[in-house]
MDAnalysis code that builds the backbone (N, CA, C; Angstrom):
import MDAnalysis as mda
import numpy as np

u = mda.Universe.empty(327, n_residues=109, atom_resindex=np.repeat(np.arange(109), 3), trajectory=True)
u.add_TopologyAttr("name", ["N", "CA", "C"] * 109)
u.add_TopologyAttr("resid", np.arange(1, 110))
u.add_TopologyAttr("resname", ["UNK", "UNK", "UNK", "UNK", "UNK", "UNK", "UNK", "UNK", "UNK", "UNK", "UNK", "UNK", "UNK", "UNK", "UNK", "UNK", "UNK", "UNK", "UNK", "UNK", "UNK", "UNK", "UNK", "UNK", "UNK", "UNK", "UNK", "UNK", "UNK", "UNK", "UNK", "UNK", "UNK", "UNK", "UNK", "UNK", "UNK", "UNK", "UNK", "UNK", "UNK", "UNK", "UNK", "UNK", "UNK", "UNK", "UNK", "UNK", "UNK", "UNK", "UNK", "UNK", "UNK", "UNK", "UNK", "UNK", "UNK", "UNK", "UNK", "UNK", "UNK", "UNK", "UNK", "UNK", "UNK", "UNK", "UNK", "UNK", "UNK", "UNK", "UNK", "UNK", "UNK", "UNK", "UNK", "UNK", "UNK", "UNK", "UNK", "UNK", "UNK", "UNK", "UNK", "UNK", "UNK", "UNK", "UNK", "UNK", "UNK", "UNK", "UNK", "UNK", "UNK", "UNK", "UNK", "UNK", "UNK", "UNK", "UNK", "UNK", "UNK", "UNK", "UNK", "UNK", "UNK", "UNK", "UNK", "UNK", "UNK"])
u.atoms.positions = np.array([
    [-4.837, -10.567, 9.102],
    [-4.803, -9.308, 8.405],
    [-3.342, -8.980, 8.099],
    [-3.115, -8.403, 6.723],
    [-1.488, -8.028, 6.281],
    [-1.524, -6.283, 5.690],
    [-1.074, -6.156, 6.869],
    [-0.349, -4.763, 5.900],
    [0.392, -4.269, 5.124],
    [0.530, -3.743, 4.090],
    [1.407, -3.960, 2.644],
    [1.887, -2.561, 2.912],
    [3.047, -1.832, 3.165],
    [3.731, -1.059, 3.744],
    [4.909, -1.124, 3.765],
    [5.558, 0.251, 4.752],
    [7.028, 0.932, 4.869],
    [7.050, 1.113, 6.340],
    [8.351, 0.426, 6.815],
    [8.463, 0.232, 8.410],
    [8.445, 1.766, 8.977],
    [9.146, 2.886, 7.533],
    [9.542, 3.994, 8.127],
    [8.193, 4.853, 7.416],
    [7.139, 4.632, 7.242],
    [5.811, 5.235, 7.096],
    [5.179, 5.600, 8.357],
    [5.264, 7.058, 8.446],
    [3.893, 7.108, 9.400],
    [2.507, 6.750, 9.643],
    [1.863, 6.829, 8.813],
    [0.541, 5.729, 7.937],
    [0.167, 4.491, 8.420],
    [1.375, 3.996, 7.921],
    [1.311, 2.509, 7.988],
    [1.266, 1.756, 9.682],
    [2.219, 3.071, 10.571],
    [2.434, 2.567, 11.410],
    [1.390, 3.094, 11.879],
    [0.645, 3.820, 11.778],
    [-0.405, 4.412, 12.895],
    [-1.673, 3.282, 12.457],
    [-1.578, 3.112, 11.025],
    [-2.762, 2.136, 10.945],
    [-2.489, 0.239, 11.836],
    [-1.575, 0.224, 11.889],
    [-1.023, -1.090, 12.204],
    [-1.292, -0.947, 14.401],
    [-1.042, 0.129, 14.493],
    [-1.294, -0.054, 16.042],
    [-2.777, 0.568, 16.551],
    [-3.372, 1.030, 15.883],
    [-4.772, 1.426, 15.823],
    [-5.310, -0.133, 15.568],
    [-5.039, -1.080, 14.408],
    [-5.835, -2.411, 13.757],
    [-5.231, -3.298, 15.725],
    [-4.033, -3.116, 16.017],
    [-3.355, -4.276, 16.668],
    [-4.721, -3.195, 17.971],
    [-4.559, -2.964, 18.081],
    [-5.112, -2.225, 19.583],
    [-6.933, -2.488, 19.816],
    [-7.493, -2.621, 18.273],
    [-8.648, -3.227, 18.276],
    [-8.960, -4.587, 18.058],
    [-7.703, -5.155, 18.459],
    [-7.730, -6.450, 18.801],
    [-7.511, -7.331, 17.331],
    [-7.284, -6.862, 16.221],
    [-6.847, -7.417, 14.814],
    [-5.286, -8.352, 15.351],
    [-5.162, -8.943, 14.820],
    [-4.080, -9.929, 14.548],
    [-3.371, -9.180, 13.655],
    [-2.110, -8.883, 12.975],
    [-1.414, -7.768, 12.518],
    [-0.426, -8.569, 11.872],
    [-0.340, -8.581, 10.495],
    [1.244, -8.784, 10.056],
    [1.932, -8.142, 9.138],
    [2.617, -7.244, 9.528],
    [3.099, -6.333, 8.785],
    [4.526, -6.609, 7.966],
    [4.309, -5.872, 6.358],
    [5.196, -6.508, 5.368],
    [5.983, -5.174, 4.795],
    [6.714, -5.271, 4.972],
    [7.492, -3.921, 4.609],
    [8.090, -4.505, 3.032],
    [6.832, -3.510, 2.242],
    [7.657, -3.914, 0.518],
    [8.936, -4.051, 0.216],
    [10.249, -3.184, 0.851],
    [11.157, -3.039, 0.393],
    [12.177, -4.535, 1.028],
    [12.031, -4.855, 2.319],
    [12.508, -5.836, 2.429],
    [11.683, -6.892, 2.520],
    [10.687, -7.294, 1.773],
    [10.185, -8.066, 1.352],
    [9.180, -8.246, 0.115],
    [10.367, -8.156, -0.668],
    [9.213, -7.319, -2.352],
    [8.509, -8.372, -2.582],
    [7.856, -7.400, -3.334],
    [6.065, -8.031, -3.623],
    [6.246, -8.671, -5.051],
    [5.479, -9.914, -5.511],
    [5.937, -10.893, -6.597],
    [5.542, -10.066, -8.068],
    [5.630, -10.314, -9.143],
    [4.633, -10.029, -9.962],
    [3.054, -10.255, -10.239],
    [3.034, -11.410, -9.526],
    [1.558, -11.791, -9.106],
    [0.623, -10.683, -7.859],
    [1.757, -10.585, -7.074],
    [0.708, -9.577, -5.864],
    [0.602, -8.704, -6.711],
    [1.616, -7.545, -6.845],
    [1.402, -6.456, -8.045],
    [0.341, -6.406, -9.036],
    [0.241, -7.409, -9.478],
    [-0.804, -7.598, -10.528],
    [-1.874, -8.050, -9.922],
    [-1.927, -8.165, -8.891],
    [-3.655, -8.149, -8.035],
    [-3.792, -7.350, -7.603],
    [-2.507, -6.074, -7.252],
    [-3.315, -5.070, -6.895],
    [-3.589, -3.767, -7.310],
    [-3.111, -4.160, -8.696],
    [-3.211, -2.885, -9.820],
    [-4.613, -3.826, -10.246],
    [-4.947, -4.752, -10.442],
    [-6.374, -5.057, -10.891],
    [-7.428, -4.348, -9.982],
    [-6.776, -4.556, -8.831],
    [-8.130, -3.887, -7.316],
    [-8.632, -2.740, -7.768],
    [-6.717, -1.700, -7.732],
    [-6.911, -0.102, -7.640],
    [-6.666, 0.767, -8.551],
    [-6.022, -0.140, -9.938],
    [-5.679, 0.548, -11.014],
    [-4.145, 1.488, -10.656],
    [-4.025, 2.909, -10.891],
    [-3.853, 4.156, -11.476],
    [-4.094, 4.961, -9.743],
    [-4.276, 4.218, -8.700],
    [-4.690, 4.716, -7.245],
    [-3.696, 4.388, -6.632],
    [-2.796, 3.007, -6.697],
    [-2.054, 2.358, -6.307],
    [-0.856, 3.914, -6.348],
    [-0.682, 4.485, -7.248],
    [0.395, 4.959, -6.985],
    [0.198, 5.882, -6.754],
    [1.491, 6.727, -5.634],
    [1.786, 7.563, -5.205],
    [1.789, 9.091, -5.585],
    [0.947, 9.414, -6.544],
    [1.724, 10.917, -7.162],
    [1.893, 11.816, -6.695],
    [1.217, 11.913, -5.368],
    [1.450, 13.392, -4.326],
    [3.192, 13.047, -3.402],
    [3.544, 12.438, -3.690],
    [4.989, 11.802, -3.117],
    [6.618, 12.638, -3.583],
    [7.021, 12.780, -3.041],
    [8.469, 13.293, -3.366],
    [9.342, 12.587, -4.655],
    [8.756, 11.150, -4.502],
    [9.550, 9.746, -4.825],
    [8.491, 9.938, -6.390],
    [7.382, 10.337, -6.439],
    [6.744, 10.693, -7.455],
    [7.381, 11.602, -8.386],
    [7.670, 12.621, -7.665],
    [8.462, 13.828, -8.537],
    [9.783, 14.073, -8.983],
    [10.108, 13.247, -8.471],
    [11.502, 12.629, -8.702],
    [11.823, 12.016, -9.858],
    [10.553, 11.163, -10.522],
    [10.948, 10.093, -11.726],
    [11.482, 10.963, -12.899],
    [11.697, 9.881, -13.874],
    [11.766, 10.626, -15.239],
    [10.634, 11.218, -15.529],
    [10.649, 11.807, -16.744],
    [9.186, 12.060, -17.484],
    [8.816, 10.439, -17.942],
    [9.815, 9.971, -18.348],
    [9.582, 8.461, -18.701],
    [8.838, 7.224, -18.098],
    [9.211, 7.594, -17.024],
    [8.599, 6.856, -16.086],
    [7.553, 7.368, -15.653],
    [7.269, 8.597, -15.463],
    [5.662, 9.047, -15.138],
    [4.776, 8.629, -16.386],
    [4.997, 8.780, -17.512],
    [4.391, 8.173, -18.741],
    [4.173, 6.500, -18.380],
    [4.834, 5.527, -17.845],
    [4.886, 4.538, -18.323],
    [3.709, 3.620, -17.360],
    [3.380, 2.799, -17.553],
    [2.601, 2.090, -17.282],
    [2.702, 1.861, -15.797],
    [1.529, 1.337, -14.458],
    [1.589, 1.544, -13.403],
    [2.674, 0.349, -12.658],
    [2.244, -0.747, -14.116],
    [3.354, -1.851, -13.234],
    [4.837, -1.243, -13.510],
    [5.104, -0.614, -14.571],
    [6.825, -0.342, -14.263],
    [7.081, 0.798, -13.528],
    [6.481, 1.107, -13.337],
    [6.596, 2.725, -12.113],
    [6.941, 1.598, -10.654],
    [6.054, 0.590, -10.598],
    [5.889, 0.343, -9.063],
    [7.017, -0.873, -8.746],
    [7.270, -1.448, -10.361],
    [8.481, -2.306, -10.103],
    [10.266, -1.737, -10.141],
    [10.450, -0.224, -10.830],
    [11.591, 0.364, -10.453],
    [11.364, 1.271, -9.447],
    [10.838, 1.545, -8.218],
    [10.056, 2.209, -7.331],
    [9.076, 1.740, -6.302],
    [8.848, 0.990, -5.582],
    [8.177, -0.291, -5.153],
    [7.590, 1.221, -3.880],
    [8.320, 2.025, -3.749],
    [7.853, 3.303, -2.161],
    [6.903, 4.429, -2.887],
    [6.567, 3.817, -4.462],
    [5.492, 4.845, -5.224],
    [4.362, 4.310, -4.588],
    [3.981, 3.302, -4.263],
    [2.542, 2.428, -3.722],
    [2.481, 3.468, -2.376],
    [1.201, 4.035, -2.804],
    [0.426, 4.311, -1.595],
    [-0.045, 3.192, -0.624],
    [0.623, 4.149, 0.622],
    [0.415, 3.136, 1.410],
    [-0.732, 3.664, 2.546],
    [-0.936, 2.734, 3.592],
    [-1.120, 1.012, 3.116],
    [-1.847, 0.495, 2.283],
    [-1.098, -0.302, 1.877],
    [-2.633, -1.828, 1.250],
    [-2.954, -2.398, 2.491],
    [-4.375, -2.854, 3.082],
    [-5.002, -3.555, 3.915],
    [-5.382, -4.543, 3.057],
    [-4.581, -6.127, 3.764],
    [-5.597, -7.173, 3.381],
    [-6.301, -7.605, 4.624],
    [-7.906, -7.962, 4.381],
    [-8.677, -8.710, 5.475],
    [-9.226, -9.493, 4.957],
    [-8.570, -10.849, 4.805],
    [-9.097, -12.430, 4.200],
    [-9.124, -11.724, 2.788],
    [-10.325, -11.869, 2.192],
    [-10.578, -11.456, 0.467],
    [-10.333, -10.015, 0.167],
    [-10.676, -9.224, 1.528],
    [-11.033, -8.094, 1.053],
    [-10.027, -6.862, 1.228],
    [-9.530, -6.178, 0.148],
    [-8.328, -5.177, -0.130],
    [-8.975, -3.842, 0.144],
    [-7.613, -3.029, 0.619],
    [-7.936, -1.672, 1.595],
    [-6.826, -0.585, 0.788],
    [-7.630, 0.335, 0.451],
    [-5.897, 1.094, -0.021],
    [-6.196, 2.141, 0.667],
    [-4.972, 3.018, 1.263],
    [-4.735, 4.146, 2.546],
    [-5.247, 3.764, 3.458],
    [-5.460, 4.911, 4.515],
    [-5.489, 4.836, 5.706],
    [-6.586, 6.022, 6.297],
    [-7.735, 5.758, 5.032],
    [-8.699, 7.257, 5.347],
    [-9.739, 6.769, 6.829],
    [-10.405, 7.618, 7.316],
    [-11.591, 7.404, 8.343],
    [-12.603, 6.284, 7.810],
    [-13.235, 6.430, 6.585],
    [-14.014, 4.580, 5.927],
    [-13.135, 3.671, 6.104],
    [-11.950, 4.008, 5.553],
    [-11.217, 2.505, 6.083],
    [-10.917, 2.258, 7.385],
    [-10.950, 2.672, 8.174],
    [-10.493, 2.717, 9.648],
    [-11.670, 2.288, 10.332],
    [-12.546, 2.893, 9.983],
    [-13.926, 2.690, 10.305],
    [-14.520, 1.231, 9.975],
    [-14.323, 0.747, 8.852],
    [-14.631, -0.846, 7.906],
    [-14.121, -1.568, 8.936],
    [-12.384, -1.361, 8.923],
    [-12.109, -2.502, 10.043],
    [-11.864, -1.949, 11.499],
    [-11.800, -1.341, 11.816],
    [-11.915, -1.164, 13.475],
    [-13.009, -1.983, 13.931],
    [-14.396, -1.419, 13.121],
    [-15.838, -2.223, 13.304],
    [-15.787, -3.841, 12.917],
    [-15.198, -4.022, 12.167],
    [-15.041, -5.447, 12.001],
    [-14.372, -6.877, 12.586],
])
C-alpha cells in the first residue's frame, strides 16, 4: 500500500498510522520530495478528475485567477500541495482523502 502525501499533513499522517496499526504494510511518498511523473498525474486526474484538487486550501486561494481557470494538470504541476490529500493506493485500487468509507474499505481489508 502507498500513500501519496505531505510528511507535514495531518491527514496523511493520521491515515498512515491508523493503515500501519491495522497491520497494512505502509509506504509513504511525500509529493514534494518525491514528485509525481506526468504519467502518475495523469492516472490520477483520470481516477478523480476536478476532486484531485484542493480548493478548500490556503494554497488554493492563493493562485492566480489564471491558474484557478486553468486546467487540473497545470494547477497540480506548478503546485503539486493543491492534491488533496491522501491518495491511497491498494494494489489496483485508488483512494482519495481520508473520510470514514475510506478508512473503513481498508482498515476492513
Amino acid at each position: 500500500m502507498i500513500i501519496y502525501g505531505l510528511n507535514t499533513c495531518t491527514v496523511s499522517q493520521r491515515a498512515r498510522k491508523t493503515l500501519e496499526a491495522a497491520g497494512h504494510e505502509v509506504t509513504f511518498r511525500d509529493i514534494r520530495e518525491e514528485p509525481m511523473s506526468e504519467a502518475e498525474w495523469a492516472e490520477l486526474i483520470s481516477e478523480f478528475g476536478d476532486a484531485l484538487v484542493d480548493r478548500k486550501s490556503n494554497d488554493w486561494r492563493m493562485l492566480s485567477d489564471w491558474l484557478k481557470h486553468s486546467e487540473v494538470e497545470d494547477q497540480l504541476a506548478a503546485k503539486p500541495k493543491l492534491m488533496l490529500r491522501p491518495v491511497i493506493r491498494d494494489g489496483d485500487s485508488l483512494y482519495l482523502g481520508w473520510s470514514e468509507d475510506v478508512e473503513r474499505a481498508l482498515v476492513a481489508s
